[in-house]
DOLUMNU-882063 format. One record per residue (C-alpha): x, y, z; residue in one letter. Coordinates in steps of 0.001 Angstrom, whole numbers, plus 500000, padded with zeros to 6 digits. Example, Ala and Ser with C-alpha at 12.3 -4.5 7.8 and 13.67 -1.06 7.14 Angstrom:
# DOLUMNU-882063
512300495500507800A/513670498940507140S/
END
This chain:
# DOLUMNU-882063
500000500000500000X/502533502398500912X/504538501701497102X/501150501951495311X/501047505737497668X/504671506289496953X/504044506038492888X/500857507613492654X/502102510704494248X/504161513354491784X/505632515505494905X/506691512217496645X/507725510086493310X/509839513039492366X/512284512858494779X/512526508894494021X/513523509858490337X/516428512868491889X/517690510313493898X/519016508284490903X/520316511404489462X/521812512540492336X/523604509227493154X/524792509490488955X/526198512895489848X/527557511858493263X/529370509327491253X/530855511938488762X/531982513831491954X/533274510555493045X/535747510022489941X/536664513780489779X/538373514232492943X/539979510535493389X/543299512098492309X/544266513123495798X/544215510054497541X/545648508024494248X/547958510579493500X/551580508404494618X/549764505508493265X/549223507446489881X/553228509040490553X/554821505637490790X/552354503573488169X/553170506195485281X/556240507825486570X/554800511378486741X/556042514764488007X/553804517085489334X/552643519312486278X/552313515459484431X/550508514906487429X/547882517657487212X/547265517071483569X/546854513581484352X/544237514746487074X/542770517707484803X/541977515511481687X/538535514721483070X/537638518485482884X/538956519313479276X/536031517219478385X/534141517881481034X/534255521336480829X/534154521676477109X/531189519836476845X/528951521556479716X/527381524397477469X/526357521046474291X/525386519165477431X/522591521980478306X/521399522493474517X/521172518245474792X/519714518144477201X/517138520606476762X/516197518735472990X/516697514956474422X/515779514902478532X/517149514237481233X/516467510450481139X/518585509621478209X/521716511523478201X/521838510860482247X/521981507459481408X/524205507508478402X/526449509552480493X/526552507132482841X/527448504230480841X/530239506005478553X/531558507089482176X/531754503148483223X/533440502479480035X/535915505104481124X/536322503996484396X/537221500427483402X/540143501764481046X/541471503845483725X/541496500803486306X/543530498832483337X/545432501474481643X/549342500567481176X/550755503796480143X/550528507232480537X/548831507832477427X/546025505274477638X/545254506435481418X/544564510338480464X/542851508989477823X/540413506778479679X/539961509967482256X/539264512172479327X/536296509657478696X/535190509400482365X/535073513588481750X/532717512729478721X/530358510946480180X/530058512781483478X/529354515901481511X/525986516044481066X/524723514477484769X/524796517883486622X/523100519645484158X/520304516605483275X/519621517398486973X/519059520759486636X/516663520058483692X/514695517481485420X/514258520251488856X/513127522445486352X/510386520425484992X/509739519196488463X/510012521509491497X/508542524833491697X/510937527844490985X/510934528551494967X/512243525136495809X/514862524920492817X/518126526615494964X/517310524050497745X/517076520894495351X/519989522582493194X/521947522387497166X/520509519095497509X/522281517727494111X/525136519554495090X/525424517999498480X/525513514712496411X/528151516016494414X/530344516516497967X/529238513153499213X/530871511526496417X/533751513899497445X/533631512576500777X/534169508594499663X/536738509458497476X/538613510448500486X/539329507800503812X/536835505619502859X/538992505358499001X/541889505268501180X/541073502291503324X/539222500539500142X/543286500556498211X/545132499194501669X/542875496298501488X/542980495815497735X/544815497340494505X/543545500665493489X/543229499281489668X/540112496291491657X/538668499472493643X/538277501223490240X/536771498144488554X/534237497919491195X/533075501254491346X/532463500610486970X/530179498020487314X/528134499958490156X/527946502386487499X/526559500175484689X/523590499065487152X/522975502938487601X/522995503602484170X/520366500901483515X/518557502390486639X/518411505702485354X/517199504859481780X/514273502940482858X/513350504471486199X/513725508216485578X/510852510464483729X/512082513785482354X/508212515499482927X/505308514427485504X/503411513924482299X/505543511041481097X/505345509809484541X/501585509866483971X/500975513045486429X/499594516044485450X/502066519253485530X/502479520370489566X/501253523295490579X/503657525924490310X/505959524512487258X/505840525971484350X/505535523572481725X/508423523210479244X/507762523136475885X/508480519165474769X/510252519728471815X/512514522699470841X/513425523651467526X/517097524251466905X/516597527163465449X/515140528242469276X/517977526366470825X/520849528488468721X/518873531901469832X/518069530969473275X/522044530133473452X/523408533207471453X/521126535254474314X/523024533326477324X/526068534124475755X/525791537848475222X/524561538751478337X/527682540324480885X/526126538494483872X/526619534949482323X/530067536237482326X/530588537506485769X/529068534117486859X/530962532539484804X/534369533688485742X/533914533644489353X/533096529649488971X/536025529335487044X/538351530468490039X/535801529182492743X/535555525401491544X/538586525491489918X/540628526344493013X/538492524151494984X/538487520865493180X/542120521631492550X/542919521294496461X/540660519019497297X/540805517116494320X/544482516767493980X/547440518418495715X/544940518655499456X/546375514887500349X/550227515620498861X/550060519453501279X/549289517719504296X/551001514271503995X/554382516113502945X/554168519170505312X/552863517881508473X/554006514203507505X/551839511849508118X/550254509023506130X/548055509182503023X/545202507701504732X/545878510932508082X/545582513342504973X/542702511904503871X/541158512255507029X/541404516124506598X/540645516032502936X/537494514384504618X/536564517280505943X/536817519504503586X/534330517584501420X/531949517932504244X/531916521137504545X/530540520823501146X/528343518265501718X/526631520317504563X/526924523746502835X/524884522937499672X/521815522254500945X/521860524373503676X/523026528130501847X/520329526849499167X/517584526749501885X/518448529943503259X/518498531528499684X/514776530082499323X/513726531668502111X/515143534818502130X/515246535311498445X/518618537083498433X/520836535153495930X/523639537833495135X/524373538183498539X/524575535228499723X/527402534729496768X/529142537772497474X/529561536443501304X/530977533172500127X/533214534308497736X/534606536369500692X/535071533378503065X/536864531394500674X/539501534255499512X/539913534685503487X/540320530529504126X/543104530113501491X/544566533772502146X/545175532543505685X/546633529346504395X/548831531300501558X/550126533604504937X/550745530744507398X/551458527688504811X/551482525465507863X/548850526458510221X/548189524117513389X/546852520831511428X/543228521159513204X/543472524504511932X/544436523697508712X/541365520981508296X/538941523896509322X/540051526572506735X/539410523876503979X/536222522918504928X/535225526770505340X/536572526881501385X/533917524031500810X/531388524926502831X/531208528389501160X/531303526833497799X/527609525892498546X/526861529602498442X/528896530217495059X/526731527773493481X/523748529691493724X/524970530821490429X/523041528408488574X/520243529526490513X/520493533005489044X/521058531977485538X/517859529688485622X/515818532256486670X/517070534896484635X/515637533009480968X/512483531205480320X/512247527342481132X/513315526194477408X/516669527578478115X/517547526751481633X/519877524254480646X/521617526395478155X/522289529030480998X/523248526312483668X/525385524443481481X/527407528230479895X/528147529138483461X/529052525334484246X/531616524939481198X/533394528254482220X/533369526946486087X/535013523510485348X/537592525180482643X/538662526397485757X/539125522700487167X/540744521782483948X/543645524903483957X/544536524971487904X/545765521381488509X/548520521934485901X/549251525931487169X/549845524387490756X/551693521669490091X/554224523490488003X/554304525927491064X/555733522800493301X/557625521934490813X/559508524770490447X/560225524543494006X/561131520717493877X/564456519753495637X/564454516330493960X/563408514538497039X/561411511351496705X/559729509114499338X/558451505488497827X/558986506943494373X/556579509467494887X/557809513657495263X/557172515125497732X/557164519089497547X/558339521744499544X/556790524922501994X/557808527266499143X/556083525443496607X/553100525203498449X/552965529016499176X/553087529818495981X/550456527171495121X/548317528738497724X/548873532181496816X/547449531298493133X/544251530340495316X/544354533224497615X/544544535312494234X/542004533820492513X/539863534575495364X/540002538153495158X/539144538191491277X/536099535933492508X/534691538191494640X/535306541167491955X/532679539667489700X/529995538128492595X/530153542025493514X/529544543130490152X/526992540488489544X/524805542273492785X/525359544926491787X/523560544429488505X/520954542182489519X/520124544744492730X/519343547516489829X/517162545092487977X/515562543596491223X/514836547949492205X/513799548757488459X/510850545658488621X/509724547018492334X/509534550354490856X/507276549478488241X/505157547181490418X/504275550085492874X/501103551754492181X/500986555378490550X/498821558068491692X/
END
């Protein structure tokens, strides 16, 4: 009785459909960030320095990142339901020639992939809360799939580090594949891109999309995102936000604290750990408050702040008391859940036809960012390198890691630059639309 309830309910089904989604984009968070705790498995299998390193790690966003504004025109001709689950499944396929790559060359080849199929899940997501939660719940589902997104942070952490010292990375990453063909399958036949093909009438409050877009429509609706300054602004500030962030914690956040404080791989991950909690826990909950306060600008503005002050304090100190050290990343995280409220912005800003164009523009631009800062950094330590090795692996110095740090700490500043300019212009257009709602004499 309470499945037959469950199904024949389109606010309670709903969130039975974003769960497979979510769980498909916590898995893309999942493979995007395993480079930190893998990363002297990764230096000894291929023989890497630390810029090879970084474009080793950053090949899943030149895809990735590349592909985010196609993904939204995609997605908003094909659904949600298909390219999730195509997705999916070309991400398994890259997964599996990662886990079994020999060489160099065939491993950033087989992470390229993995970036090709997790392109389109985030946005797909996006598309299907469009269709199916009312514009004043979409920043608290949009935290909710992003809190998904930092819980597949969060495994790729300890628990990833425990998983390899019981068995070879290369079995771990085989395993996680074939829990990603059964989601794929999942996904095709489970999720519904509209309450109408789930045999529900539209829910009060959505505006119904239009169910098939002409191209021509698709071209102008994405010419429009493109021209406007604010896609821009939002654009640019993602682009140092999550480019800095899954940088750190994606990457070189195990290598800082192993080789400066030294202790183990599996210690670092521990504070790694926390970090992706912070995002986890920051998602949802700045997306809530944005809800149900209705300030979005500000909300950005005041993250973008907290992060340039977490890795500005890092950049000055470089080896802060370890405790304090864990907390300053997870502030960075945490506050990314406020940054994010950029897709937020850029849905409501155009008509329901092109949310996924505007999502995925901004989303492209943020993960360039993710693709570019792994390499920057890791030339940075190695230009401070002293040649020292421990089990084949380099380990960098405190110079190097200033300097890495610094880039962060700068990137920061030009962040909140353009979350400032962005309320500023939205604060105009918010007075202009109160001015001509008040009643004349």
């Amino acid at each position: 009785m309470t499945r037959l309830s469950l199904r024949s309910n389109p606010t309670r089904w709903r969130w039975v459909l974003w769960v497979l989604l979510a769980v498909g984009f916590m898995l893309v968070s999942f493979h995007r960030v395993t480079s930190a705790v893998l990363a002297d498995d990764l230096s000894r299998a291929f023989d890497t320095t630390g810029a090879e390193l970084g474009l080793l790690h950053a090949s899943f966003f030149y895809i990735y990142a590349g592909l985010q504004l196609p993904a939204g025109i995609l997605v908003d001709q094909a659904g949600s339901r298909r390219v999730a689950a195509a997705g999916l499944g070309v991400m398994a396929f890259g997964v599996f020639g990662f886990a079994l790559a020999p060489t160099y060359g065939l491993a950033f080849a087989s992470r390229a992939l993995l970036g090709l199929g997790g392109s389109v899940l985030y946005t797909a997501t996006l598309r299907f809360l469009a269709n199916w939660y009312r514009p004043d719940e979409f920043a608290t589902m949009t935290g909710w799939t992003v809190a998904a997104a930092g819980l597949g942070g969060v495994l790729a952490t300890t628990p990833l580090a425990i998983a390899i010292e019981q068995a070879e990375w290369r079995m771990v990453l085989l395993g996680v594949g074939v829990v990603g063909v059964g989601l794929a399958v999942l996904t095709y036949v489970g999720v519904r891109d509209r309450p109408r093909d789930a045999g529900f009438e539209p829910l009060d409050g959505v505006e119904p999309p239009m169910s098939d877009i002409e191209f021509a429509t698709v071209v102008e609706n994405t010419k429009r995102v493109l021209r406007e300054r604010e896609t821009w602004l939002m654009g640019t500030m993602l682009f140092l936000v999550i480019g800095t962030n899954f940088t750190v914690l994606g990457l070189w956040g195990v290598p800082y604290i192993a080789d400066l404080y030294d202790v183990s791989v599996q210690t670092a991950s521990m504070f790694v750990f926390v970090g992706n909690v912070g995002f986890l826990l920051g998602s949802p909950l700045m997306g809530s408050l944005s809800d149900r306060f209705g300030h979005r600008t500000l909300f950005i503005l005041g993250s973008c702040v907290v992060f340039t002050v977490a890795y500005g304090l890092i950049f000055l100190l470089v080896t802060p008391p370890l405790l304090v050290a864990g907390g300053l990343l997870f502030a960075a995280l945490f506050v990314m859940g406020g940054v994010v409220i950029a897709f937020t912005v850029a849905k409501e800003r155009h008509e329901a036809e092109a949310s996924a164009t505007a999502t995925g523009a901004i989303n492209s631009l943020g993960y360039f960012g993710a693709a570019v800062f792994p390499a920057v950094m890791g030339y940075a330590l190695d230009a401070y390198w002293t040649g020292e090795t421990v089990a084949g692996a380099r380990v960098y110095t405190p110079a190097g890691y200033r300097v890495a740090f610094g880039i962060a700490a700068a990137a920061g500043v030009v962040a909140i630059v353009c979350a400032y300019l962005l309320h500023r212009s939205e604060s105009r257009v918010e007075s202009a639309a109160m001015e001509q709602a008040e009643p004349t004499d």
